[in-house]
Legacy VTK file of the C-alpha trace (Angstrom):
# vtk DataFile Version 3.0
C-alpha trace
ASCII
DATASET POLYDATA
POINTS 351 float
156.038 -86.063 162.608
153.839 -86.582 159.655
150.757 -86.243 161.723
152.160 -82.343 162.815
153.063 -81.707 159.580
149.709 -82.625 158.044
148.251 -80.473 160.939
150.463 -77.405 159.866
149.483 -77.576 156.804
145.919 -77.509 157.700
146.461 -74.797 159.803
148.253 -72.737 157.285
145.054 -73.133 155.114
143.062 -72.371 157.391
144.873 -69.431 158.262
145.227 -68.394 154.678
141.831 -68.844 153.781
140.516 -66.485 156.758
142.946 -63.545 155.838
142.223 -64.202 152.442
138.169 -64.110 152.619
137.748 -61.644 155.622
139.632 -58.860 152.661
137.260 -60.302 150.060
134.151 -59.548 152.950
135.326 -56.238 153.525
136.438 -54.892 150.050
132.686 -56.109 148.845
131.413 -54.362 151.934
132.834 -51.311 151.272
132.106 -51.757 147.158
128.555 -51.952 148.548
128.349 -49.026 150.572
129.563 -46.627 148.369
127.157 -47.640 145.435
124.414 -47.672 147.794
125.384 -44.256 148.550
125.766 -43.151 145.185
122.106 -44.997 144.360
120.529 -43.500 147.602
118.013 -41.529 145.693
116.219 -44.401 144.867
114.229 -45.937 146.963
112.517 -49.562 147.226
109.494 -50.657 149.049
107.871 -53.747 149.822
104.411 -52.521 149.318
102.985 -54.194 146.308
101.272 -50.755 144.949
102.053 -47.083 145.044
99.792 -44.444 146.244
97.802 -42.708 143.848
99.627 -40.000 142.342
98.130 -37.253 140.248
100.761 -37.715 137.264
100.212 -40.997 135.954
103.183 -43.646 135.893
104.140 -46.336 133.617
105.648 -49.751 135.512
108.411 -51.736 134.404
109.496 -55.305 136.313
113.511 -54.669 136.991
116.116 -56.622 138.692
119.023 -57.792 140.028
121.538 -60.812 140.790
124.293 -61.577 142.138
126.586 -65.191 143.097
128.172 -65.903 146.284
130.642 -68.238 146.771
132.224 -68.865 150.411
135.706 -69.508 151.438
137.323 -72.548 152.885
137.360 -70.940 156.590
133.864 -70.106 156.224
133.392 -73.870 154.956
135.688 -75.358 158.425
133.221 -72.980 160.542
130.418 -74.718 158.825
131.554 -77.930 159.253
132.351 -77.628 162.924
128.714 -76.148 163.260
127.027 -79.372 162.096
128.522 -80.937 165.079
127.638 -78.690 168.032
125.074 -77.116 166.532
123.771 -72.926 166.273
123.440 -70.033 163.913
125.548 -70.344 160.719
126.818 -66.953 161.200
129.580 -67.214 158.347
126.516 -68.212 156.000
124.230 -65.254 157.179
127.240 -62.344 156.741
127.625 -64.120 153.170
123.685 -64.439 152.850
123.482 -60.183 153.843
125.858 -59.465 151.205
124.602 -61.375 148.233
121.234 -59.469 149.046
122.591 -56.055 149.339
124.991 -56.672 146.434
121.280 -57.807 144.929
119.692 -54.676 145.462
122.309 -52.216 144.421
121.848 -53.876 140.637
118.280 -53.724 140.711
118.442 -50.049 141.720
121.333 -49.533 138.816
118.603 -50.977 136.598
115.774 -49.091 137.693
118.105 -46.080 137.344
119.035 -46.877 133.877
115.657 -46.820 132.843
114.769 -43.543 134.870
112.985 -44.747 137.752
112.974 -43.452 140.978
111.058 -45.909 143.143
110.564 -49.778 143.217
108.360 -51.395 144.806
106.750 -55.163 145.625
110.390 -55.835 146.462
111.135 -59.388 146.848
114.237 -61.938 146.915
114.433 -65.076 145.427
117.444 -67.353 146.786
118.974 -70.214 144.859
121.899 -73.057 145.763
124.116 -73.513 142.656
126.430 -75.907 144.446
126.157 -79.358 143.922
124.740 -80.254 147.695
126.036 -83.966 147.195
129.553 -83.308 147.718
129.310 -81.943 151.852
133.126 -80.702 150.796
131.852 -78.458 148.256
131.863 -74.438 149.413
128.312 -73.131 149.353
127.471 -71.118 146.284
124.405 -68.946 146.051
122.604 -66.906 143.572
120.294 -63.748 145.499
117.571 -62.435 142.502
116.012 -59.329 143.582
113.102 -57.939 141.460
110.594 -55.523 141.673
108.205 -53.153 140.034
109.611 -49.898 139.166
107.865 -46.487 137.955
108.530 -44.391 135.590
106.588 -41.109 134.416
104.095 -41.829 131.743
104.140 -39.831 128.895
103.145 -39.806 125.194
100.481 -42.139 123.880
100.649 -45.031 125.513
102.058 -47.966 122.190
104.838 -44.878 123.185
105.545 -45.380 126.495
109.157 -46.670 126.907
107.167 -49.956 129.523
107.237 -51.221 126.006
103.499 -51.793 125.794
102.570 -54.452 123.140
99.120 -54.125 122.062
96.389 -57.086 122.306
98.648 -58.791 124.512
96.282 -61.745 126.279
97.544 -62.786 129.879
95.176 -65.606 130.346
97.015 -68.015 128.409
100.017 -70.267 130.056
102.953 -71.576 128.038
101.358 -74.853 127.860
98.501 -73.581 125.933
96.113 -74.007 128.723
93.930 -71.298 130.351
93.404 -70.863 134.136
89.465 -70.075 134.082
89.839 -69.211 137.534
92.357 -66.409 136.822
89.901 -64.330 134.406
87.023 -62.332 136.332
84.911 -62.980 133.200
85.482 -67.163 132.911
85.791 -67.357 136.833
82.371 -65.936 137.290
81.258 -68.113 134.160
82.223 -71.118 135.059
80.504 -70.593 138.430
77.521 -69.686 136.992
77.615 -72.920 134.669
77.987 -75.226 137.856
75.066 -73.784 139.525
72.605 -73.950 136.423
73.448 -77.776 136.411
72.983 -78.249 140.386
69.678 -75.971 139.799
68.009 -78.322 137.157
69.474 -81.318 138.885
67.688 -80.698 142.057
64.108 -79.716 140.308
64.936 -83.210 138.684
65.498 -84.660 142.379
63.035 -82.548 143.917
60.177 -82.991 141.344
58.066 -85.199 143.142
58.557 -83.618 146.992
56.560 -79.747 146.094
53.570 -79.787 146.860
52.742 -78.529 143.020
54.771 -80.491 140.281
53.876 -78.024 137.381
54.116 -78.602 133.855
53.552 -76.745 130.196
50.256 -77.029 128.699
50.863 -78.021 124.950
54.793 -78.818 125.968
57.303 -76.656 126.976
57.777 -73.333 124.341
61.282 -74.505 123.056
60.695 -72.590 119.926
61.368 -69.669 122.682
63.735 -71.443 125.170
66.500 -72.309 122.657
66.611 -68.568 121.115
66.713 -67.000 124.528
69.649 -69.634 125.760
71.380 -68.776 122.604
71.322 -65.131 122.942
72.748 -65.105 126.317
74.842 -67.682 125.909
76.302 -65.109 122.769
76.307 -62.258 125.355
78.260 -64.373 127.761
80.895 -65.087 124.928
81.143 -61.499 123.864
81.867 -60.316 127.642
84.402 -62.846 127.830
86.281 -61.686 124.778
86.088 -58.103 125.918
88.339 -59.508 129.254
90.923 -61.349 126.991
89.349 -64.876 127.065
90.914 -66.730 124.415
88.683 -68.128 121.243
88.722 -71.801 122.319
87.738 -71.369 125.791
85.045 -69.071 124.861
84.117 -71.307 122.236
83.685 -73.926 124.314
82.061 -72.560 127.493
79.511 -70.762 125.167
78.667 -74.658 124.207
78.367 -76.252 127.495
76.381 -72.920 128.600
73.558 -72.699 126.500
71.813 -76.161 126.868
72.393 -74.991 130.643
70.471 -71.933 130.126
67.971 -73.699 128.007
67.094 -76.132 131.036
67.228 -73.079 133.362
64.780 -71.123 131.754
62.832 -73.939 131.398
62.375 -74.659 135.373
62.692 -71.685 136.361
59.940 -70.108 134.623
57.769 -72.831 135.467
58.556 -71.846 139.311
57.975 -68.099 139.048
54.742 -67.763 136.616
53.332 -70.705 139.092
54.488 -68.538 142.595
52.836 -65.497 140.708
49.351 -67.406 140.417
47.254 -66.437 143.662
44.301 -67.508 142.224
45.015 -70.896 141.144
42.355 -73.842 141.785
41.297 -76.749 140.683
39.258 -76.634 137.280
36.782 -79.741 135.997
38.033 -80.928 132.882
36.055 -83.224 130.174
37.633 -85.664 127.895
36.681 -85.198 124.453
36.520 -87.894 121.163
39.977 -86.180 120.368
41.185 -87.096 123.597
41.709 -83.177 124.072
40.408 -82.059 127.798
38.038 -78.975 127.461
37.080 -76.940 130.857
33.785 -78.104 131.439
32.619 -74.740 132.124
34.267 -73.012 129.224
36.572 -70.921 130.638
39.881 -71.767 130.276
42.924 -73.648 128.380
42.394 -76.842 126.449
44.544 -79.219 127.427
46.144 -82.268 125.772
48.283 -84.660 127.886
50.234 -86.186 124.840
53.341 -87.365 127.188
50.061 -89.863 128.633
48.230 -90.647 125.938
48.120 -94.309 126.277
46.149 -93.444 129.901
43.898 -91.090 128.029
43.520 -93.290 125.016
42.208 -96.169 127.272
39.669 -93.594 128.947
35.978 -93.135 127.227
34.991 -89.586 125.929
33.128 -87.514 128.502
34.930 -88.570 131.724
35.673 -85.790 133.831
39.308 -84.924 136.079
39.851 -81.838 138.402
43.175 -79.970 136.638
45.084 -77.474 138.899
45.013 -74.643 135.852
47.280 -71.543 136.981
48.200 -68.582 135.250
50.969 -66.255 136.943
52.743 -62.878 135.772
54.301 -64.055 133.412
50.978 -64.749 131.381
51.134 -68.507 130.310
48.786 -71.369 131.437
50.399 -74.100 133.222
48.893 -77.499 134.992
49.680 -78.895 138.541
50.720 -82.400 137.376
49.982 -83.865 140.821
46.465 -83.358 140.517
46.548 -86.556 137.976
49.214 -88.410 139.603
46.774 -90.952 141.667
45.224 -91.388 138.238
48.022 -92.503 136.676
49.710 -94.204 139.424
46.806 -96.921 139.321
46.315 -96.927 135.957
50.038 -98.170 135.432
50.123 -100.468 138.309
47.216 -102.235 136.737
48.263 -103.260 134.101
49.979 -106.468 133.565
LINES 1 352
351 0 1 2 3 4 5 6 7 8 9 10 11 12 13 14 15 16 17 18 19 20 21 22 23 24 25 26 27 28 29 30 31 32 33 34 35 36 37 38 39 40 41 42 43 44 45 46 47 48 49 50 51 52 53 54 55 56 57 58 59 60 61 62 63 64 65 66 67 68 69 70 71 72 73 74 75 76 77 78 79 80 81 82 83 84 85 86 87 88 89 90 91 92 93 94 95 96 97 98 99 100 101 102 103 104 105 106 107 108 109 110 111 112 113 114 115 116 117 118 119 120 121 122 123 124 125 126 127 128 129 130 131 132 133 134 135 136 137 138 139 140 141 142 143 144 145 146 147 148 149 150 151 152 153 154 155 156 157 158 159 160 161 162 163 164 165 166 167 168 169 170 171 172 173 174 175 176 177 178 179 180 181 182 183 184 185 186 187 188 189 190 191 192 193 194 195 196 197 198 199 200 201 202 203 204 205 206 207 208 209 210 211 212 213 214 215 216 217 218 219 220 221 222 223 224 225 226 227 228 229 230 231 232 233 234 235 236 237 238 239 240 241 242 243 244 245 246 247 248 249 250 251 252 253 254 255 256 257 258 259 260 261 262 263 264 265 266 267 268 269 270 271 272 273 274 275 276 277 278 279 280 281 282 283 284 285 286 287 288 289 290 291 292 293 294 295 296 297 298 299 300 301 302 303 304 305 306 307 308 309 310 311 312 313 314 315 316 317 318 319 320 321 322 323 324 325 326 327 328 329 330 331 332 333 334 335 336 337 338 339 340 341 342 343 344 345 346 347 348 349 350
């Protein structure tokens, strides 16, 4: 007897709770339908951009939510589908209405504002009941948002998309800046990692061309550093002009310019010496100085001071063959390879 009467009971419920949430279902359904009616003028699309129009628009982000909450037969139906297995069909009806419910408010808003279209349309589905308790009925919040257009008109600090002027998008709420996000830091940060591969291999690389050249009288720094700087200020100023924020640019404009410095460095060196079609060997003469003077007066003195203690140890009047080249770019530069055997025995000499 108690076991029937626990069963009627259930039954009851069960009963109750179907009547009761199929006329819930179907009084929403119908509350839908007629405000989708009465909001049929405006339409949605999941595009992410309109076509070009020849009035220009204004866009404003609108949406709408709604919550969900299912019924105890729709919770039994549920249940018995974790057992056998199939479509939650109960869930999916409840699922179709949060959405629709979802985009009727989003329209209302869009409307409110005096937009006519939306589009990127997307849903964003969240569980608000606690999924711990398997007894709990599913709850469920639908967000629908989109980008809605409006006519643009006024200046636009008037436009009613609320436009806030000098408004930098780079920046996350954690302070930090996405350099990949920004064209301008993307493209300078990319530039930055291959300067330093590009001096790194001529580093690597130095002693495998078949001409190693070097400055006569050391590299023009004097030149170099200016130049770096410039562009490295040129570099900063594009990046402000794209929103990059002070401390970024700050500090990219830091890490670039030694970059640059090393860059121009190498590769001038490797275009004034690809330039030089006439390059050759020239026969040098060490003086009392231990200055090198062409022996046949045309030509650049040289003075090795990076290997002085080889030339100090040599007695005036010796002569070496210098590769001497002189490209487009109009400076003299040496073929350091042409001394290398010298020096390579002179240093393994010694003790």
């Amino acid at each position: 007897m108690e076991i029937l009467l626990k069963l009627g009971v259930f039954l009851v419920l069960a009963v109750i709770g179907f009547w009761r949430g199929r006329r819930n279902e179907l009084a929403h359904l119908k509350q839908i339908e007629e405000e989708e009616k009465a909001l049929a003028d405006v339409l949605i699309f999941a595009s992410r951009r309109p076509p070009r129009l020849a009035h220009p628009m204004d866009p404003l982000l609108v949406c709408g939510s709604v919550v969900v909450g299912s019924d105890f037969f729709r919770l039994l139906i549920a249940s018995l589908r974790k057992v056998v297995g199939g479509n939650y069909r109960s869930y999916e009806n409840m699922l179709e209405r949060a959405r629709r419910h979802a985009l009727v408010r989003m329209k209302q808003a869009a409307r409110d504002q005096g937009a006519r279209m939306i589009f990127n349309v997307r849903f964003s589905t969240s569980r608000i009941s606690d999924s711990r308790r398997g007894a709990e009925a599913a709850q469920v919040e639908v967000l629908a948002y989109g980008t809605a257009y409006i006519p643009a008109t006024g200046t636009v600090a008037q436009s009613r998309a609320q436009h806030r002027p000098n408004l930098a998008i780079t920046e996350h709420e954690s302070g930090q800046t996405d350099l990949m996000k920004n064209p301008a830091s993307r493209w300078w940060v990319l530039g930055w990692f291959a300067g330093v591969f590009y001096c790194l291999g001529e580093l690597v690389t130095d002693a495998f061309w078949q001409h190693a050249w070097r400055y006569i009288g050391g590299a023009p720094w004097a030149l170099l550093l200016p130049a770096a700087g410039v562009l490295a200020v040129l570099l900063a100023v594009n990046g402000r002009r794209r929103q990059l924020g002070w401390g970024v640019t700050i500090f990219l404009t830091v890490l670039t310019a030694p970059v640059l410095a090393f860059t121009l460095y190498f590769g001038l060196l490797r275009i004034n010496g690809a330039t030089a079609f006439d390059a050759a060997p020239r026969t040098y003469v060490l003086q009392k100085d231990f200055s090198l003077k062409p022996q046949d007066g045309r030509g650049p003195t040289v003075r090795f001071d990076d290997y002085m203690d080889y030339w100090g140890m040599q007695k005036p009047g010796m002569t070496a063959d210098v590769l001497i080249a002189r490209g487009w770019l109009g400076f003299d530069q040496y073929d350091i390879n042409s001394l290398r055997d010298r020096y390579r025995a002179y240093y393994q000499s010694r003790p």
